[in-house]
Each structure stands twice: as structure tokens, then as C-alpha cells.
C-alpha positions as CSV (number, residue, x, y, z in Angstrom):
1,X,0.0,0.0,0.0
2,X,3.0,2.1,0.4
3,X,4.9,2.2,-3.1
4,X,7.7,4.8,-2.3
5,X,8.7,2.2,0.3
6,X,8.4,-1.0,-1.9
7,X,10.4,1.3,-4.3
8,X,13.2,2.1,-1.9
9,X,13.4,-1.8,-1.5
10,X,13.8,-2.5,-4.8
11,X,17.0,0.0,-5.6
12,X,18.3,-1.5,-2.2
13,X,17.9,-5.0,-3.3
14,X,19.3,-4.3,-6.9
15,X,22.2,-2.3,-5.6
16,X,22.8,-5.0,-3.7
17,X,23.0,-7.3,-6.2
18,X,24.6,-5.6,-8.3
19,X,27.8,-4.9,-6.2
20,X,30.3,-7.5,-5.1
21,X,28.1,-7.8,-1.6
22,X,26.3,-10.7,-3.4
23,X,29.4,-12.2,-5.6
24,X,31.3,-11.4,-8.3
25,X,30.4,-8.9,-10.3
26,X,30.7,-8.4,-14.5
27,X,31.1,-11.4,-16.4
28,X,32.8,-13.7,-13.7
29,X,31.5,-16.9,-12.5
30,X,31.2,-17.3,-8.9
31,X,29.8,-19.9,-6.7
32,X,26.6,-21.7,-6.5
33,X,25.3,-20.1,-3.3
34,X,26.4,-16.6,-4.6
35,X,24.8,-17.0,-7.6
36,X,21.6,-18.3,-6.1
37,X,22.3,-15.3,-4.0
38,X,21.8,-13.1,-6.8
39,X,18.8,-14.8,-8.1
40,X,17.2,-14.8,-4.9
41,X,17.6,-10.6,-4.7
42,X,16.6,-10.3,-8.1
43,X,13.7,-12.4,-7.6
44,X,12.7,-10.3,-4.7
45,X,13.3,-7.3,-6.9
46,X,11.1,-8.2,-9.7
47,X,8.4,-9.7,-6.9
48,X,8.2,-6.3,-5.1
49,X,7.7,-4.2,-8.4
50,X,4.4,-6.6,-9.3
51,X,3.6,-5.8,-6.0
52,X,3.6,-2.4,-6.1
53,X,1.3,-2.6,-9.0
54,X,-1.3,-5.0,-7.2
55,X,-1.6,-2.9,-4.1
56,X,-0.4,0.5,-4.8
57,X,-3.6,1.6,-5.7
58,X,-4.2,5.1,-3.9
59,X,-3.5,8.4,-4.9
60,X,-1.0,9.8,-6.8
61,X,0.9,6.6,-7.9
62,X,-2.4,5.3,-9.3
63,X,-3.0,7.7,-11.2
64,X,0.6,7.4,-12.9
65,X,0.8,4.0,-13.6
66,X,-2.9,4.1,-14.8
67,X,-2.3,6.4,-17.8
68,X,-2.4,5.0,-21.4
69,X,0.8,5.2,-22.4
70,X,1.9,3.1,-19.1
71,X,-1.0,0.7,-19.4
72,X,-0.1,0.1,-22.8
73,X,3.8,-0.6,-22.3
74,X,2.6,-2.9,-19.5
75,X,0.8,-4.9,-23.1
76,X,3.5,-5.0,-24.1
77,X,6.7,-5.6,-22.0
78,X,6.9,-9.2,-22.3
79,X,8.0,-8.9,-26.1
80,X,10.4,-6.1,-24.5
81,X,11.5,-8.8,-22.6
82,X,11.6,-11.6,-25.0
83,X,13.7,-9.3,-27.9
84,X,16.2,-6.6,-25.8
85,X,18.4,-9.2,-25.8
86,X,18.4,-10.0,-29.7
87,X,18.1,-6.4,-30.0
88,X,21.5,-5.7,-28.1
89,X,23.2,-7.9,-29.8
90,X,22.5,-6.4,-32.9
91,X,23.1,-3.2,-32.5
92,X,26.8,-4.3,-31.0
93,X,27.2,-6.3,-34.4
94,X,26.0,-3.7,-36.5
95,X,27.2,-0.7,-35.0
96,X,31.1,0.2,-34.4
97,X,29.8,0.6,-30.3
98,X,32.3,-2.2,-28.7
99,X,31.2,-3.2,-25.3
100,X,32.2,-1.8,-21.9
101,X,34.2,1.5,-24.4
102,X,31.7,3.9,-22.7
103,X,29.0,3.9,-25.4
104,X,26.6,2.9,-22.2
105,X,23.9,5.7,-22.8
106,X,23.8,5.5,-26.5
107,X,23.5,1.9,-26.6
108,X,21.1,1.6,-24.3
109,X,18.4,4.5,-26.0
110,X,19.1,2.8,-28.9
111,X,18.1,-0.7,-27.3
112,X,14.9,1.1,-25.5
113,X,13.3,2.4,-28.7
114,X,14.6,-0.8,-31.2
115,X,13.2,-3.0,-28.4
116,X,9.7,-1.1,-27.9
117,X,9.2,-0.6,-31.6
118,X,9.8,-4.2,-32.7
119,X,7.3,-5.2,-29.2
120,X,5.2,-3.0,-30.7
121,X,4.9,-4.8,-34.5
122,X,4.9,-8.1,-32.3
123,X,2.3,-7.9,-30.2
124,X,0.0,-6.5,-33.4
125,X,1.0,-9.0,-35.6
126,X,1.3,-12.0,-33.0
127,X,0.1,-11.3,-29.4
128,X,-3.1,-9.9,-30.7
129,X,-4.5,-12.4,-33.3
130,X,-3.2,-15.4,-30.7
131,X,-5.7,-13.7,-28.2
132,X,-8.4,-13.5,-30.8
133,X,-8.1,-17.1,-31.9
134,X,-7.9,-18.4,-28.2
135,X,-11.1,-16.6,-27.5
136,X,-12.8,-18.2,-30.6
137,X,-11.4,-21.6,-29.8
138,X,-11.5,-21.5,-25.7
139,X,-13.7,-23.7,-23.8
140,X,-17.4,-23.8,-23.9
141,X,-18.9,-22.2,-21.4
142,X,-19.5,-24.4,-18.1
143,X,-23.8,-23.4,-18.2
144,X,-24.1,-25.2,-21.3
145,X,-26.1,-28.6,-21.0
146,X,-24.6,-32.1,-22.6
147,X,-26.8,-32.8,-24.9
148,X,-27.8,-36.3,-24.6
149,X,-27.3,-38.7,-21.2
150,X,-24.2,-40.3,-22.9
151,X,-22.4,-37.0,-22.8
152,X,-23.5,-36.0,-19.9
153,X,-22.0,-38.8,-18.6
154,X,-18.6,-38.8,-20.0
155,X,-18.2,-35.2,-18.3
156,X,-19.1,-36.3,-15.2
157,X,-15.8,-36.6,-13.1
């Protein structure tokens, strides 16, 4: 009910994680119960932004996370998800950015917008009609009667 403090949490957590308090940090391999660590925080992390969404639901904060442009991003942030990573990688392939040179900023605008944009033509062209179709294919609904005594049967469990 209190997002500023579930938000306060969350940079806590991540800052956390992301420093060598939880393991190693960069691209070094530590050990199992440090990187569980570091799932574990950023499983918290992720756990206490849903739930700032599912009970911050007063005031102010409401009202932001309620407008269109936010509701709409939240439509479509698990294509965000599934292509940032594709996306990166093809900007550093494409691009003459080189990794860790100091191209952070640039690279990651360049990521954000590629990444919505490409979400964007995703969940038009895929997320969208596979809703439709589900809806015309989806179970009947449960008041409808069997129509003979043999079906009603076999639906009997």
C-alpha cells in the first residue's frame, strides 16, 4: 500500500546485487550459493515491483501508472523482454559501439526504442491475433447442458 517504500526496496535490493556484496560482479562466474544469491535478490526485486502494481492503488501513484501510455507498455513488455536481448546484440554487431568502451547511454536509447518498436509490431501481428483465436477456440462455457445422457456422462468426473 506504500509504493515509495516497496520502491526504496527494490534499488536497495538491486544495488545489492549488483555490487560485489552478493558475488562477483561483471562477467565472472562465482559460486553456487552466490549466484543463487543473486537470483534470490533479483527475484525479490522483480516480486516487489508486481507488488507495487497490485496494491499501490491510492492516490498519486495510481493515477501514474494508470495512464495509457503506461497501461499500454505494460501490453507490451513481455515482447520487451523476449527481444532486448536479440536487439543488443545487434546493435553491437551492426554498430562500431564495442562493449564496456563507454557507449553505455547510446546503446542503451538505442536498445529502448529498437526494443519497444519491434514489441510494438509483435504484439499487433502475433500477441493480438493469438488472443483472438484463443477466445474463438476457448472452452465452452460451463452453463451449457450435454446434450444427450451419454455426454452428460462422459463429463461427469
Amino acid at each position: 500500500a506504500q509504493p515509495g517504500v516497496c520502491w526504496t526496496l527494490i534499488a536497495g535490493l538491486f544495488l545489492m546485487a549488483a555490487t560485489p556484496l552478493a558475488g562477483p560482479v561483471m562477467f565472472a562466474v562465482g559460486t553456487h550459493q552466490q549466484m543463487l544469491t543473486k537470483q534470490f535478490l533479483y527475484a525479490a526485486v522483480g516480486a516487489l515491483m508486481v507488488v507495487t502494481g497490485i496494491f499501490g492503488s491510492s492516490g498519486r501513484y495510481q493515477r501514474v501508472m494508470s495512464h495509457r501510455a503506461l497501461r499500454h507498455l505494460g501490453h507490451i513488455s513481455y515482447g520487451i523482454f523476449c527481444i532486448h536481448l536479440i536487439v543488443l546484440s545487434l546493435i553491437y554487431r551492426f554498430t562500431d559501439y564495442e562493449v564496456f568502451r563507454g557507449d553505455t547511454l547510446q546503446v542503451w536509447l538505442l536498445t529502448v526504442v529498437v526494443s519497444i518498436i519491434t514489441a510494438e509490431v509483435l504484439y499487433r501481428v502475433v500477441e493480438l491475433p493469438g488472443v483472438r483465436f484463443g477466445h474463438r477456440r476457448g472452452p465452452k462455457s460451463a452453463t451449457t447442458q450435454p446434450a444427450t445422457p451419454a455426454q452428460a456422462a462422459t463429463t461427469k468426473s
